[in-house]
C-alpha positions in Angstrom: 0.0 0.0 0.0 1.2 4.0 -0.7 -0.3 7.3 0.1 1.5 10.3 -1.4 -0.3 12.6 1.3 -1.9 13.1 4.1 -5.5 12.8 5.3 -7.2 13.6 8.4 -9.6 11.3 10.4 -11.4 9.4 8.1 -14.0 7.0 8.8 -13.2 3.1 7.7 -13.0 -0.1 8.4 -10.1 -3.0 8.2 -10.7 -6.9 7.3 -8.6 -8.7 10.0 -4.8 -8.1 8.7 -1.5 -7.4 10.1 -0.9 -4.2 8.6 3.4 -2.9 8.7 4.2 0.6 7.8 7.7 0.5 6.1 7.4 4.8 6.6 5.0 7.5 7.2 3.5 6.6 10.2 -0.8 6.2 10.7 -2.9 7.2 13.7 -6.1 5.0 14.6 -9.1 6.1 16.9 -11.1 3.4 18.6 -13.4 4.7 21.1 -11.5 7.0 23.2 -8.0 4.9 22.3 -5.2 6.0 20.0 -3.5 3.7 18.3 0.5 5.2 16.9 1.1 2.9 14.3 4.5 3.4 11.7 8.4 2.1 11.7 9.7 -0.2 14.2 5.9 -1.1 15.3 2.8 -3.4 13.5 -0.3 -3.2 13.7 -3.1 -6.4 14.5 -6.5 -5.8 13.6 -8.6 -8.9 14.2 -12.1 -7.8 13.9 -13.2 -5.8 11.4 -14.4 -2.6 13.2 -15.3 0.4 12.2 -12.8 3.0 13.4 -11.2 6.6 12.2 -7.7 6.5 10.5 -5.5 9.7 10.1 -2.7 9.3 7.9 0.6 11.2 8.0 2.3 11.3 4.9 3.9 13.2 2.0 5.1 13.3 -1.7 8.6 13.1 -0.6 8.2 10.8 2.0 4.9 8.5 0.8 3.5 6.0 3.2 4.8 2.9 2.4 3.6 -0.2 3.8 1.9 -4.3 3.3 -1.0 -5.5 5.0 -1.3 -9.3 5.4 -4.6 -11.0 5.8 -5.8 -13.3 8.7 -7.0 -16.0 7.4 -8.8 -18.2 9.8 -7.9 -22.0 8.5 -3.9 -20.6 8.8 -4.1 -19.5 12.0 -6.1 -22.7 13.2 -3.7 -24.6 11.9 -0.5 -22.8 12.9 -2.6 -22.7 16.6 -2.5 -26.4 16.9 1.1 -27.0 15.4 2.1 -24.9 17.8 0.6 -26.0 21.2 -0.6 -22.9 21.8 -4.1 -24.0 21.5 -4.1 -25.3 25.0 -3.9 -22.9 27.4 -6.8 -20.8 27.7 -5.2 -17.9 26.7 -8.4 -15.7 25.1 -9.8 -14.3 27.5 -12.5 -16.5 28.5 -10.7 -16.7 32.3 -12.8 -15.4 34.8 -9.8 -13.1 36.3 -8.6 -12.6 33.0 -8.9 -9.2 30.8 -10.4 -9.7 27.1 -8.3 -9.9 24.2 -7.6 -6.7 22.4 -8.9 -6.8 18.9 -6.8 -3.7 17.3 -3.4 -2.6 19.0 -0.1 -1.9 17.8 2.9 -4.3 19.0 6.3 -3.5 18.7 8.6 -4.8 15.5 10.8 -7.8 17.1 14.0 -9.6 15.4 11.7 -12.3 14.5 8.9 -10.6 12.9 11.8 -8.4 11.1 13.1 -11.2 9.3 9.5 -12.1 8.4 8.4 -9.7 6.9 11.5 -9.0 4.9 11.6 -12.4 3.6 7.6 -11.5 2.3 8.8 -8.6 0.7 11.4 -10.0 -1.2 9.9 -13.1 -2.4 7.2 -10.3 -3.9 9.6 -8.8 -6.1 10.3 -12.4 -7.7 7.3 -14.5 -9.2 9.2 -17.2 -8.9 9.7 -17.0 -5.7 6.2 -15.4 -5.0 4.8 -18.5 -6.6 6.8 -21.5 -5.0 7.3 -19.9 -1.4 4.9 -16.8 -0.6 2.7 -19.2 1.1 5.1 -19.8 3.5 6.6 -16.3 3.6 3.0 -15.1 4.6 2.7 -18.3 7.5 5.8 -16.9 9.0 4.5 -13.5 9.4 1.5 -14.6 10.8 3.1 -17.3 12.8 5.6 -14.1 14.4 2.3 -12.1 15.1 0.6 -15.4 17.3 4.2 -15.2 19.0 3.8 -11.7 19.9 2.0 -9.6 22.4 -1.6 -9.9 20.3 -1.2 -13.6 20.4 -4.4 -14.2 22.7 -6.3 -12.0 20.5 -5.6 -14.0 17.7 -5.8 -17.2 19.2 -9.5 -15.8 20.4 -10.6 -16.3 16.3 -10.0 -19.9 16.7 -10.7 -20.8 19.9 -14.4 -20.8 20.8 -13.8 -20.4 24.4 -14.8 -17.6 26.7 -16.9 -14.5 25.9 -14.5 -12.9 23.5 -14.6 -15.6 21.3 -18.4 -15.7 21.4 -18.5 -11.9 20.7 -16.2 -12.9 17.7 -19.2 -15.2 16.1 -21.8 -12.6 16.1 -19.5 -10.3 14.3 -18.9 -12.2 11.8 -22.9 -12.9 12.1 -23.1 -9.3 11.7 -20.4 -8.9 8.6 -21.7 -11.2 6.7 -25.7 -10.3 7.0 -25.6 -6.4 7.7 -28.1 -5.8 5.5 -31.2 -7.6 7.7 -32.8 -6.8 10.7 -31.7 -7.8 13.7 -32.4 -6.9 17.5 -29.7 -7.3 20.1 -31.8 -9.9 22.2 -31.5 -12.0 18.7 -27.8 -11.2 18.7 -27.6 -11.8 22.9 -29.0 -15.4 22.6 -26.7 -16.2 19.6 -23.8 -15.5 21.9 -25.7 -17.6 24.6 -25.9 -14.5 27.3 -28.5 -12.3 28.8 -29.0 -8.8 26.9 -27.3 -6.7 29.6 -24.5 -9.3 29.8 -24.0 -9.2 26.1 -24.2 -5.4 25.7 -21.6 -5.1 27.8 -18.9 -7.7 26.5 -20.1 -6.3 22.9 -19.3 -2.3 24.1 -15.9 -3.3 26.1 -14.5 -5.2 23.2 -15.8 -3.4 20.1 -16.2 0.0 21.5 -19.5 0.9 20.3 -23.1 -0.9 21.1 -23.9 -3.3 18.8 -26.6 -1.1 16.6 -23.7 1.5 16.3 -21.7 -1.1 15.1 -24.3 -2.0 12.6 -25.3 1.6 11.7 -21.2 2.1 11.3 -20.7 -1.0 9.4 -23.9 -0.4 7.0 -22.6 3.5 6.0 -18.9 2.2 5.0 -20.1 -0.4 2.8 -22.7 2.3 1.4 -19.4 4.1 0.9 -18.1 1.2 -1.2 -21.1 1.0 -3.6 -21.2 4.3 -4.3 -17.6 4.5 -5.3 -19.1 2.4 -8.3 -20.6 4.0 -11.1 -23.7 1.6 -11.5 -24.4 2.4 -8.1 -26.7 5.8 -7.0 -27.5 7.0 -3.6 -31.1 5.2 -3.7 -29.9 2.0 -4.5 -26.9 2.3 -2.2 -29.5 2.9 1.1 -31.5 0.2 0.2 -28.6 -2.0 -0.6 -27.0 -2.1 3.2 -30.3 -2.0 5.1 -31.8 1.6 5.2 -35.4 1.5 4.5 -35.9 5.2 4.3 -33.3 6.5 1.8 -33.5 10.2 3.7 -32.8 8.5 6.9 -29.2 7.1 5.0 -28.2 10.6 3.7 -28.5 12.0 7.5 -26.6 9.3 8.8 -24.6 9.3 6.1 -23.6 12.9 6.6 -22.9 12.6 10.5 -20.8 9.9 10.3 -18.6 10.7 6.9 -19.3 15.2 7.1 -20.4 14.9 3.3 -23.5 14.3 1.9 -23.6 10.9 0.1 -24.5 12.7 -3.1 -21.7 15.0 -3.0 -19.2 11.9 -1.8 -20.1 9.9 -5.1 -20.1 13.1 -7.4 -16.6 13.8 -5.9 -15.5 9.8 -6.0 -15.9 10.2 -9.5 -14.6 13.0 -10.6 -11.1 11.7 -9.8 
C-alpha cells in the first residue's frame, strides 16, 4: 500500500490483517484509544471494526507499507502446530482481561526477518509463486508469537466470551443488510442482553446497533464508489429502509452528503 499525502480522520473499516508501515507513520481512533502505528511497530486488527484512521504522509516521504490478511484455516492450523491452542489464553478466564482486537505491538528480530523475507519473495514471481505461502505463515506465525497472540488465538478458539463476541460479528459482517435486535444477537452469543451489551461495548467500542449503523454507511461508501451504483440504490442495498434517513446518517458519520461523496468519487 502508498499514500502520497496526508488525510485527516477518516471514517473506515479494516478486514482482520496485520498491517506494517515501512514509513510514514498512521494514527487509529477506537473509542477513546489512540493507536501510533508506523516504523519499528505493526499493527493487529482482528475484527473488522469500524474505526477513524488519520494518515501522516507526504510526496517526498509516501506511506509505504503491506498488509497481510488473517485468514482463519492458517491461524487454526498454525494454533495447533504450535501448542498454543491449549492454554486458555483468550480471554474467557474469569480473572482474566479480554483480548484486544486492534493494537499496535512492537517490531521484534523475528517478525523483522518475516516480513523482509515477504517482501522480497514479492519482487520475484518465482519466488512469489513457489514460497509466498510460506513467507506469509511466518509473518503470521511471528504475530501469534507476539503480544496480540491471545487476541488472535480468540478467532480460533471458541472459548470464553471474546470468542463468542467474535461469532456474532462475523454474524453481523456477513448479514448487515437484515434486521436484527440485540436480544436475537444476545441469545446467539448464549448470554443475557445486559450481559451481552456489555462484552459487545468493552471489546468493540460501540453498542452493537452503532456497530451496525457504522458498518452499514462504509459499505454504502463502497457502492457508491461504483458508477452503477446511485445513492437510492446504495441505502436500500446495506439496510436503510428510508433513503432520507441514510443521507442524515450518512452525513454525520462521513461530514459529506452521500451525493456529493459519489459526485466527488468520481470526478477523480
Amino acid at each position: 500500500m502508498a499514500m502520497h499525502r496526508p488525510s485527516g480522520r477518516t471514517p473506515m473499516i479494516y478486514e482482520p490483517s496485520l498491517i506494517i508501515v515501512a514509513q510514514g507513520y498512521k494514527i487509529g481512533y477506537l473509542g477513546d484509544r489512540e493507536i501510533h502505528y508506523g516504523p519499528g511497530q505493526y499493527l493487529v486488527q482482528t475484527l473488522p471494526l469500524p474505526f477513524e484512521c488519520e494518515t501522516h504522509a507526504s510526496p517526498e516521504a509516501p506511506l509505504l507499507g503491506v498488509a497481510v490478511h488473517l485468514e482463519p484455516a492458517l491461524l487454526g492450523e498454525l494454533v495447533t502446530a504450535s501448542g498454543e491452542g491449549i492454554d486458555d489464553r483468550d480471554g474467557g478466564g474469569k480473572n482474566e482481561a479480554s483480548p484486544v482486537p486492534m493494537a499496535s505491538v512492537s517490531m521484534t528480530d523475528g517478525m523483522q526477518g518475516a516480513v523482509e523475507r515477504l517482501l522480497r519473495s514479492l519482487h520475484d514471481p518465482a519466488e512469489t509463486a513457489a514460497m509466498g505461502e510460506a513467507r506469509v505463515r511466518d509473518v503470521v506465525f511471528e504475530a501469534l508469537r507476539g503480544q496480540q497472540g491471545p487476541a488472535l488465538r480468540a478467532l480460533v478458539l471458541h472459548q470464553g466470551h471474546y470468542s463468542r463476541i467474535v461469532q456474532v460479528l462475523s454474524r453481523l459482517h456477513a448479514h448487515y443488510a437484515e434486521e436484527v435486535s440485540v436480544e436475537e444477537l444476545a441469545r446467539q452469543a448464549n448470554m443475557s442482553p445486559s450481559t451481552f451489551h456489555q462484552h459487545f461495548k468493552e471489546i468493540v467500542q460501540a453498542s452493537p446497533l452503532q456497530y451496525l449503523k457504522r458498518l452499514r454507511l462504509l459499505k454504502a461508501q463502497q457502492l457508491l464508489a461504483q458508477k452503477s451504483c446511485n445513492v437510492n440504490q446504495a441505502a436500500l442495498a446495506v439496510g436503510y429502509r428510508s433513503v432520507s434517513q441514510f443521507s442524515r446518517d450518512y452525513k454525520r458519520y462521513f461530514g459529506t452528503a452521500p451525493l456529493q461523496h459519489r459526485k466527488e468519487e468520481h470526478s477523480l
